[in-house]
N, C-alpha and C positions, 0 to 999 in steps of 0.2 A: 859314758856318764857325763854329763854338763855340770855347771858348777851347784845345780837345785839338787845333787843328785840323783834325778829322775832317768831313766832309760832313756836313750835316743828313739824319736817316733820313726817311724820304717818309712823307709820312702820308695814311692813317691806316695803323699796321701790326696788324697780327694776321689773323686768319681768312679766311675765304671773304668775308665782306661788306666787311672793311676793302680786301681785292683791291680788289672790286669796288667800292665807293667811288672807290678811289684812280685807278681805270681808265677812267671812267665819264665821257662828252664831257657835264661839265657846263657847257660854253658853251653845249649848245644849249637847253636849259635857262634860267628865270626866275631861278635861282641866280644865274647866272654861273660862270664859270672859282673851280676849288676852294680858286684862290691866294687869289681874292679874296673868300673866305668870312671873316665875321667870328669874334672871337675866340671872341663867347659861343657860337655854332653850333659851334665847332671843338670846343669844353668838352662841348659836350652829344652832340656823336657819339663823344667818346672815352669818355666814361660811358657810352652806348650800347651799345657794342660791349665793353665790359667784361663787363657785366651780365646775369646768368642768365635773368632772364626775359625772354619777346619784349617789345621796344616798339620803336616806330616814333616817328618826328620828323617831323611836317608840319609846312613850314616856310616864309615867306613868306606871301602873299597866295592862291595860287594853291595854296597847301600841299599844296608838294612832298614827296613820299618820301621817308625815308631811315628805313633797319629794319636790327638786327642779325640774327643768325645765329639767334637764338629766333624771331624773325618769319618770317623767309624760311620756316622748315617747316612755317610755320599758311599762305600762300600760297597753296600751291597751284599752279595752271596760270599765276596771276597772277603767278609770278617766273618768269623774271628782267627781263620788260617793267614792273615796278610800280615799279622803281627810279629814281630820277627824276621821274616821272610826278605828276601832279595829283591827288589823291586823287578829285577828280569824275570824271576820265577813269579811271582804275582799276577805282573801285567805281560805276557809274552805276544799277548793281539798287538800292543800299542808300542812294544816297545821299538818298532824302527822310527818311531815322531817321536820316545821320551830321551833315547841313546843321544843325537845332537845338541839338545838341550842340556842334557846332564854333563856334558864335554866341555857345552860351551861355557858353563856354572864352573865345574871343577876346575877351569882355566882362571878364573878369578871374576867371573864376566856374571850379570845379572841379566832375568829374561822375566818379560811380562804381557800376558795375552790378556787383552779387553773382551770380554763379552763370548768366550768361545760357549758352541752350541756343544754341553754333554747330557743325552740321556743317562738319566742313573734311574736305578728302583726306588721308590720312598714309596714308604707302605705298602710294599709287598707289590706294587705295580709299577711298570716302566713308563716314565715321564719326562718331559723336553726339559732342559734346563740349563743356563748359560750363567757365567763363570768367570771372572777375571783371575787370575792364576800368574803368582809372583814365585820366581825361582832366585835362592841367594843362597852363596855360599858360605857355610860353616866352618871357623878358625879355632885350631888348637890353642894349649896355651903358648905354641910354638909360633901363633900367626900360620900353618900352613891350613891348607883346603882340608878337612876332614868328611864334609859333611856337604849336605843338600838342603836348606829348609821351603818349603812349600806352601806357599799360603794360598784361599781361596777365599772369592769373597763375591757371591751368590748376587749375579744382577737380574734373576729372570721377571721379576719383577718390572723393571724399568724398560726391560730388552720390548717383553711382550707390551709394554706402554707407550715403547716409540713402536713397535708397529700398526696398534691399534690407532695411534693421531695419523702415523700416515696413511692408513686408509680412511678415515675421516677427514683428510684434509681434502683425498681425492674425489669423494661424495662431497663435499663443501664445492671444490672448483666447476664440476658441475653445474651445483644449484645454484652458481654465482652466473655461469654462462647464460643457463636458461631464463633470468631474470629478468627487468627492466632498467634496475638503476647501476650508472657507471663504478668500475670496481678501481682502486688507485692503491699504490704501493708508494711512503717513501721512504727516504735516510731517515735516521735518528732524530738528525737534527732539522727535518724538513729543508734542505736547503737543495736537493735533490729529488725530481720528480721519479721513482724506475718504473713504473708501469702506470699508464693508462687504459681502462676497455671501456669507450664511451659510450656503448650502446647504442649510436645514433643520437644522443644526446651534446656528447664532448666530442671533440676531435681527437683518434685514438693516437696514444704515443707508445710506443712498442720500445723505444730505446729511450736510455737515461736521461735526464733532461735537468739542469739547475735553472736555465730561464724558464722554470713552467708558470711562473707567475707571470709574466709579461706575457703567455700567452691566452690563460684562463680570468686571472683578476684582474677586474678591472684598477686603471691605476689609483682613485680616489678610494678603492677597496682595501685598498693591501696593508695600508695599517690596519685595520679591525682584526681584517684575517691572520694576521701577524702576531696581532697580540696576543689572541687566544692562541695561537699555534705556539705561542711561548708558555701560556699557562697551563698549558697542556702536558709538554716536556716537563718544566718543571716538578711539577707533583705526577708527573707520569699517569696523569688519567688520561679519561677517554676527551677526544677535541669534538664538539658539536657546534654546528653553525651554519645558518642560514643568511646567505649571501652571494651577491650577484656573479656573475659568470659568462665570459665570452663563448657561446655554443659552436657547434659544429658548423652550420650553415653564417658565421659570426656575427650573428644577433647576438644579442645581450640577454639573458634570462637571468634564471632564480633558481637556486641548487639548498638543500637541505644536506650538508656533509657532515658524518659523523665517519671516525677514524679511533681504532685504538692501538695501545704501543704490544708491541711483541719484543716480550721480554728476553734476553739468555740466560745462560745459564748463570753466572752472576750477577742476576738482576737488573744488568745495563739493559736500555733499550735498544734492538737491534733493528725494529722497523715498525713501521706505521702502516694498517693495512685499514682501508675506510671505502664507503661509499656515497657515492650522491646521485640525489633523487633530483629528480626535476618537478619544482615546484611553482614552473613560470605562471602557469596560468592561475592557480589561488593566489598568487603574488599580484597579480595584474588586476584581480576582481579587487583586492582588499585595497590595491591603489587607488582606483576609480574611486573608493567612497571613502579614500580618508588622503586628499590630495595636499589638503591644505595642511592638514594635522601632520603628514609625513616632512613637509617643506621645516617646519618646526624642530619636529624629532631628527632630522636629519642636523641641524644645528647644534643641537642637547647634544646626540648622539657622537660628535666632531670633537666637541668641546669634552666627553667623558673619555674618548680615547688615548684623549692627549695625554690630560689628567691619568691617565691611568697605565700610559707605556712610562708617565716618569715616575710614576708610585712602582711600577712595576721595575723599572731599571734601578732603582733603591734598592729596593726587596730582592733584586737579584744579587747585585754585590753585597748584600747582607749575607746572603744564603751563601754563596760566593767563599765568605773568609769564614762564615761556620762550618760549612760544608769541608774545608783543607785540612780539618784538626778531628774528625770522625772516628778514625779506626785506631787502636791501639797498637801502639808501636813498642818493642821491648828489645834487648838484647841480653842474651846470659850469656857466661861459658864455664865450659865441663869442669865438674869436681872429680877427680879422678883418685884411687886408690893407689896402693902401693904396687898392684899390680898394673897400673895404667885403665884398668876399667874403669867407665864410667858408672859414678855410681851416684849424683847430683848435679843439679846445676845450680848458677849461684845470678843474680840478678845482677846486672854493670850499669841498664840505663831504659829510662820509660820515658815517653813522653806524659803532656801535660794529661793526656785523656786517659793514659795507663794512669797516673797518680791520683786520678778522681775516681777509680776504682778499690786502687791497692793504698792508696796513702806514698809514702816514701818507702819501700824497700828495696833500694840501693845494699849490696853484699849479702841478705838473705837468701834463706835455702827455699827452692823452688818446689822441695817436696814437706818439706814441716810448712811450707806458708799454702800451697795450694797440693797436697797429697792427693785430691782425684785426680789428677794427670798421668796416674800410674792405673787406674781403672780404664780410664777413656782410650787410654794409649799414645796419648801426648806424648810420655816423657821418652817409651822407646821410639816416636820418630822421632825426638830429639835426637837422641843417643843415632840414630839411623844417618841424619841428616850431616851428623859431626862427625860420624866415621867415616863414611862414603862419599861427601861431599853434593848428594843429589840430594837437589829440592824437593820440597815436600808440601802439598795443597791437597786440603782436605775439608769435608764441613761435617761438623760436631755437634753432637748432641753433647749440652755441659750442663750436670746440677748438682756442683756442687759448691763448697764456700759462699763466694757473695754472687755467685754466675748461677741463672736459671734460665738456659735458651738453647737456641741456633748460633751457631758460629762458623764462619770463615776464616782460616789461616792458612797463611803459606808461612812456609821456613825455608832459609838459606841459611850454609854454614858461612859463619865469620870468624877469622881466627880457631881460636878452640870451643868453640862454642855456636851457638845461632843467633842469626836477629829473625822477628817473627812480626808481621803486620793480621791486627784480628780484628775482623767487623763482626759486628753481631746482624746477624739476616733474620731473628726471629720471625719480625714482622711479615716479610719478603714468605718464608717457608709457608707460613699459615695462609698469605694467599694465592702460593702455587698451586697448593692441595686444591684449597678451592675452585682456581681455574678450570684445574685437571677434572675436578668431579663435577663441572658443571659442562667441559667440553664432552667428558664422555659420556652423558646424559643427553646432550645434543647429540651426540653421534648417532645413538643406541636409538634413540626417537626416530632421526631421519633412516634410519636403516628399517625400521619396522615398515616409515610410512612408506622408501621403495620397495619394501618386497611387498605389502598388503596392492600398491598399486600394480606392479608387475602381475600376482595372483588375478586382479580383475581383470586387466589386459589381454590374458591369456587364455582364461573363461570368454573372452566375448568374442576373440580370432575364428572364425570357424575351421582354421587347420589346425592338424593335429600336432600336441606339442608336450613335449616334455623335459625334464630335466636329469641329467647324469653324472655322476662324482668323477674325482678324475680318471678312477680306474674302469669308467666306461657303465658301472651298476646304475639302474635307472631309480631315482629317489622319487619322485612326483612326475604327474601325466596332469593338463587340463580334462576341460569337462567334454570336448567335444570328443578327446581320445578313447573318455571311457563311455563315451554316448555311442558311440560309431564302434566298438569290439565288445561291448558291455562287459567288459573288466572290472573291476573295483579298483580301487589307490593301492589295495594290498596283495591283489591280484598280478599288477603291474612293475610289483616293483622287483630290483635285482635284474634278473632275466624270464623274470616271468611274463616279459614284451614278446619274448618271441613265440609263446605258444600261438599269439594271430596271428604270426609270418605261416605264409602258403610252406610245405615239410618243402616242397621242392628249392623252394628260394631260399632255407636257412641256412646252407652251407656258406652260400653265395654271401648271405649276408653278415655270417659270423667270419667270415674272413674278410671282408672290406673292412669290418668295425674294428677286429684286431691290429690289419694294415693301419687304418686311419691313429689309430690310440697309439700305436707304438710312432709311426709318424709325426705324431702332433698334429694333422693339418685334417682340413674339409673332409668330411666322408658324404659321399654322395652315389648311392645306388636306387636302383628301380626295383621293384618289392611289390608282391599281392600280400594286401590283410586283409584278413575276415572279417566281414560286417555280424553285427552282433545275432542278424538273421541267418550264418550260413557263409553265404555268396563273398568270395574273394572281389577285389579291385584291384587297378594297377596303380599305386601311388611311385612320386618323386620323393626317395627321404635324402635330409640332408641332417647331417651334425655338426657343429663348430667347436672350437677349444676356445673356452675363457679362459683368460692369462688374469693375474696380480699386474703391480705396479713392476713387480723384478721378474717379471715373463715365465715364472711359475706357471702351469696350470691347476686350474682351482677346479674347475666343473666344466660340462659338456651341455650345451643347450640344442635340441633338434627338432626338427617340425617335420610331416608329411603331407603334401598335398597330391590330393586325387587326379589323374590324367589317364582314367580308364577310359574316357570320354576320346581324349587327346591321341591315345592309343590306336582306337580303332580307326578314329576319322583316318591318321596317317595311312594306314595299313591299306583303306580304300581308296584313300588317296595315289599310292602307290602302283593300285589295279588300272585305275583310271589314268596315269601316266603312260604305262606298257599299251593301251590300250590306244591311248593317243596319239604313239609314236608308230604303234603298227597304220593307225590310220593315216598319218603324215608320211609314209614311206609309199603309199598304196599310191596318195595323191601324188606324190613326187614321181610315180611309174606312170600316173595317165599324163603327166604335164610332158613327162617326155615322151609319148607315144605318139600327144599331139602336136608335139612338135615337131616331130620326124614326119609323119604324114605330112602336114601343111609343108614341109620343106621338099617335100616328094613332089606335090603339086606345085608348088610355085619358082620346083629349079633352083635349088641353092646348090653349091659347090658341097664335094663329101668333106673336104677341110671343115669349111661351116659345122658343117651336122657333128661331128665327131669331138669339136671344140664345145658345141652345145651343149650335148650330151655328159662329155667329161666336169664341166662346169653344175651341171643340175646332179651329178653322181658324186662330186665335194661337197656341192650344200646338202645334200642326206647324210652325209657320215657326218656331218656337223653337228645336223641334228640330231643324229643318233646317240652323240655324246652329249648333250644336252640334255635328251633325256633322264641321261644319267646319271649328270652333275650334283644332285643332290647327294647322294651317295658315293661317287667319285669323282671326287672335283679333278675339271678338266687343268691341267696343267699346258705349259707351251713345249715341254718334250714332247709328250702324250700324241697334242696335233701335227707337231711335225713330224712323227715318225709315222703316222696315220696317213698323210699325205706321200709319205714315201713308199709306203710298203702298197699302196694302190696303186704305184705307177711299176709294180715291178721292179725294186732296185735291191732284190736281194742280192743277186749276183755279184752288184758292184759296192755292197757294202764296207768290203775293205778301202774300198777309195772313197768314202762318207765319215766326216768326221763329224761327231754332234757333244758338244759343250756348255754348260751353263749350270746353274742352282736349279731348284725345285720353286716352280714360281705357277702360283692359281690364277687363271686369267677370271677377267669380268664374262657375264656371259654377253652384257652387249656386247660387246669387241670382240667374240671369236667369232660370229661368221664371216666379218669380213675382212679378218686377219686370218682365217683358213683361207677365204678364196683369193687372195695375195698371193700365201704358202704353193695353191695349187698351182697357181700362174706360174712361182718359179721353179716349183718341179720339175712341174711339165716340160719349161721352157731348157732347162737343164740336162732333162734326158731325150728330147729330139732334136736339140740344137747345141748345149753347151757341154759342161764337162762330164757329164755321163754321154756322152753323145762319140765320144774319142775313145778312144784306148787307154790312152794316159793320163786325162782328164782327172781332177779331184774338186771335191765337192767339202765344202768346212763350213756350217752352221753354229755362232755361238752366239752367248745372249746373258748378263748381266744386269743385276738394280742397280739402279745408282742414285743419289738424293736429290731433288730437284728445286724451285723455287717455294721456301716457306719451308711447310711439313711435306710437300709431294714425290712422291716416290716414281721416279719412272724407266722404264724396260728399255733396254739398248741390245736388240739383234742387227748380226752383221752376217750378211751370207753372202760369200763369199767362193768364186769358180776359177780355177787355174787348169791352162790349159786348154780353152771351149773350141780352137782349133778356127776360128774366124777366118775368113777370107782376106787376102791384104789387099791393102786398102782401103777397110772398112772402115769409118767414122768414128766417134766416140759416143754421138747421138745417135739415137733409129726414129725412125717417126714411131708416133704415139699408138702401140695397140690397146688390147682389151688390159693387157695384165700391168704397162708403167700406165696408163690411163687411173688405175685402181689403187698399186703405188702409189705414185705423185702426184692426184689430184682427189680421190676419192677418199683414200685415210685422212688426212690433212683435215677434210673438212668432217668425215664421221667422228674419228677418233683423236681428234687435236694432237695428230702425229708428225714429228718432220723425220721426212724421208728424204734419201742422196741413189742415184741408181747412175753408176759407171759401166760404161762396156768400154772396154780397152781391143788390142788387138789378140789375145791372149787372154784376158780375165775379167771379169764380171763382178763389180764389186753393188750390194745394195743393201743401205742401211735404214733402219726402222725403231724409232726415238719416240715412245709410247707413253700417257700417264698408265701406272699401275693399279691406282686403287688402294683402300685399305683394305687385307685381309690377303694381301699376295702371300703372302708365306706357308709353304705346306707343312703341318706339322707334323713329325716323324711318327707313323703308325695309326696314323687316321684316315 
């Protein structure tokens, strides 16, 4: 009984959770019975349940539950059983991310996440939703840790708003590229050029620049431009102005520049983003017919600048010394109880711009002279700020007393108490919104008119083309797709694409498209689909992964183009090859048939004939892999083992060494880098080191980089042992094979060649360009 003698009212009273609270068997409970809940606990759930935003009280060792009426709706399925409850039995999915944090709190220590992304249920359905999330620990009246308190304070709002500008800004930088007129970025204070894109107009500056006046304005310019670029700053509008300009090619023209300020988040200006048109040539016609009149205006126009940077430099220092004395300044400190809690603050000092508000109250109570500070939550960051020592910036809705707005404060603890600086940003707030709701209207506009364009675009493509989410399901097809399988849009969609895949090829193509989706990257297979008559074709399809700005994928876009055409020509293409080579072999047997006859008749030596002969039986297997090069590309291993294995050298394989990479020759340079090869075959197995006993044979060949970007081939073959006669020379006179060597590559294939014969070893090397596309690539 109190002294009315009325009953004590039960506590806790208010809402749905104070019910529940008050109803709640907390005997069975680590707590205990809620009689015997202590004071500080009782203090901190009736601030709980006051208070707008969700938070939660873990409390005890075992930290227990206890959340108001903002909490319970972030829940979920987990109310109304989390009430009470141990936060490890509650939350046992989360608790190896809640365990560190609850550690690092109970050590005395505070933690706070910005913007985290949590699905929760609201209205019965699962939705995205992000979170700033402040963790602080709760004192007995012993001063020790007892407690957890939780607060949250719901950004998805703003989250989903900076994503939304930054893909609007991305569709903006686009349609600034694709333009005509130069795009310029600067400082605050203009005194700093950082981007230039002149179009072909300006000369582009890519890096920061503070002379960019000296190299855009002309010098008798730069006050005009000056000026407005001060009146601009000043009242922070938009700067427009038409005025001369040194051009890309440095002529002189005429530029129409408009620029506006980007504001931060406290309203400072952070940059200047503007454009200029080139207006040389209506500047030029308007001169012609008013020459005289401009000689004039150009005088007036000199004489009003002057006049008007000294009006203006006035006006500034005016602004200047009003502008120092804006924001209200105050300090208080803590009224404290006998318990040491705070329980008021007392007022110590205002400046002149607080006293034009409040009058003089100097020792007055902060809560009988402004009591909504206990609604808004002023007074507990005071009390926040005085205990803990950390700052506090926040902007406030206030309406109460003689305050009706927007406000900015920050607080610092001073002594026992805070000093606090407050602007009021009404003004500011009212035309953020506005901003915001005129930039997303732009956005939403330019978004319509690319996709309405992209639709036409892809109606008029005659391949076939469609669109994919990012789990590969197909959402829209053009009109040639459903022209050419006469599907409908609802026919087509999901996977209802593959009922035109040939049944034979859908394996084929459901496993590339799964390959490519789990992949991420190109999918590209060869496919029949069914023309709307029946009859299958052979198309190319491809599909690509559209990424976001953060390499997300968002959607799949794919096209198919028809090569049933391309198919077959290859294929006869191919008959006509085999057919061609059998004919070039035929011919290669009569050339040497008449060759041997006419050497019959006219007396040549069997050396002759037999060197003829072996020489016209290299250039066939030449060609014989040439024929085939389309399909296996000829390498420089390939040819010289081809050249070996015709001369017989299986036997002496063990004494052949062969070294090098995997390297595709041109096909001009293999014939007559085969009949080189065959020269020294040959010349190795009846005279040099396959010619011996002991004789060895080392073939090796490396790229190496050469002048510029060229790449070129270094074989070095190499004979020990070729058992020479003593006395023999280091030179021989010139036959068919160093003939072909050292004077015939050189000039075919812009090769330098070195050919040693010792008395013992045979050294000859061969310095080739390679070409682009040397590189064989593994499995093809």
């Amino acid at each position: 009984m109190d002294g009315s003698g009325a009953p004590p009212a039960a506590w806790p009273d208010g809402g749905d959770m104070a019910n529940r609270i008050r109803s709640h068997d907390w005997a069975a409970t680590s707590l205990g019975a809620i009689e015997t809940w202590p004071s500080c606990l009782k203090t901190t759930i009736s601030l709980l349940l006051g208070c707008g935003f969700p938070m939660i009280v873990l409390w005890g060792e075992q930290l227990t539950q206890i959340y108001n009426d903002g909490y319970r709706d972030l829940m979920g399925l987990k109310h109304p059983a989390g009430l009470g409850q141990p936060s490890r039995d509650c939350w046992p999915e989360v608790w190896h991310i809640n365990e560190p944090i609850y550690r690092r709190v109970w050590a005395g220590g505070t933690c706070t996440f910005e913007n985290g992304h949590y699905p929760i249920i609201r209205s019965g359905s699962l939705e995205d939703a992000w979170f700033t999330l402040s963790y602080s620990p709760l004192r007995d009246e012993a001063g020790r840790i007892a407690g957890i308190l939780v607060t949250l304070v719901e950004t998805t709002d703003r989250v989903l708003a900076d994503l939304a500008l930054r893909e609007s800004e991305a569709r903006y930088r686009a349609l600034v590229t694709a333009g005509t007129s130069s795009v310029y970025r600067m400082s605050p204070d203009w005194r700093q050029m950082r981007q230039l894109i002149g179009q072909g107009f300006l000369a582009d500056l890519a890096e920061p620049c503070e002379s960019w006046a000296d190299h855009y304005i002309l010098p008798e310019d730069r006050d005009a431009v000056s000026a407005v670029i001060a009146e601009a700053i000043r009242t922070r509008s938009l700067f427009q102005l038409e005025h001369r300009v040194r051009r890309a090619d440095g002529s002189v023209g005429w530029t129409f520049s408009r620029a506006v300020p980007m504001l931060g988040p406290e309203g400072d200006i952070v940059e200047w983003f503007g454009t200029a048109s080139d207006v040389t040539e209506r500047k030029l016609a308007e001169a012609s017919l008013r020459e005289s009149e401009d000689r004039f205006r150009a005088e007036l126009e000199r004489q009003v600048r002057e006049r008007t940077a000294e009006l203006q430099a006035s006006r500034d220092l005016l602004q200047a010394t009003m502008d120092c004395s804006m924001d209200m300044i105050q300090v208080f400190e803590a009224v404290r109880d006998e318990d040491g809690q705070i329980v008021d603050f007392r007022w110590l000092l205002n400046n002149h711009t607080s006293e034009s508000r409040y009058g003089e109250v100097r020792g007055e109570s902060l809560l009988e002279r402004n009591p909504g500070v206990v609604q808004e939550g002023i007074f507990d960051a005071f009390k926040q700020v005085t205990e803990t020592g950390l700052p506090s910036i926040a902007e406030r809705r206030y309406d109460h007393e003689q305050f009706n707005g927007w406000f900015f404060q920050s607080a610092v603890r001073l002594g026992d108490g805070v000093a606090t600086t407050t602007k009021e940003i009404s003004a500011w707030k009212t035309a953020q919104e506005e901003v915001l709701r005129l930039r997303d209207a732009i956005a939403q506009t330019a978004l319509r008119e690319s996709e309405d364009r992209f639709r036409a675009l892809a109606s008029l493509i005659p391949v076939l083309l469609w669109r994919s989410d990012a789990d590969g399901q197909h959402n829209s097809a053009n009109e040639p797709w459903l022209a050419y399988t006469g599907q409908t849009h609802v026919q087509s969609q999901g996977s209802g694409w593959l009922r035109a895949i040939h049944p034979d090829d859908r394996a084929q193509v459901r496993e590339a498209f799964e390959t490519g989706r789990e992949k991420r990257h190109l999918i590209e297979v060869q496919l029949r689909i069914r023309r709307s008559d029946g009859a299958y074709r052979w198309f190319l399809v491809r599909q690509a992964p559209i990424r976001d700005e953060a390499g997300q994928l968002t959607h799949w876009i794919g096209a198919a183009m028809d090569i049933h055409d391309l198919r077959e020509l290859q294929e006869r293409q191919a008959v006509l090859v085999a057919e061609l080579q059998h004919r070039t072999r035929n011919l290669l047997g009569v050339v040497r048939s008449i060759a041997h006859q006419t050497m019959v008749q006219t007396g040549p030596t069997t050396r002759f004939r037999e060197q003829f002969s072996d020489r016209l039986a290299a250039l066939s297997r030449v060609q014989g892999l040439l024929s085939r090069s389309e399909q296996e590309p000829i390498t420089l291993h390939t040819l010289i083992q081809t050249e070996l294995d015709a001369l017989g050298t299986g036997n002496f394989m063990d004494r052949i060494t062969l070294g090098g990479p995997p390297v595709r020759l041109r096909k001009a340079s293999v014939q007559t880098l085969a009949l080189a090869l065959h020269e020294l075959a040959t010349n190795a197995r009846q005279h040099g080191a396959l010619s011996t006993e002991h004789g060895r044979l080392f073939v090796t060949w490396r790229a190496e980089a050469g002048a510029g970007d060229e790449e070129r081939l270094l074989l070095e073959w190499v004979e020990d042992g070729i058992g020479r006669q003593p006395g023999a020379q280091g030179t021989a006179p010139y036959g068919y094979g160093r003939e072909l060597i050292e004077r015939a590559m050189p000039y075919v294939l812009d090769a330098r060649t070195r050919y040693e014969l010792g008395e013992t070893r045979l050294l000859c090397s061969i310095d080739m360009p390679l070409g682009n596309g040397w590189r064989v690539r593994r499995g093809a």
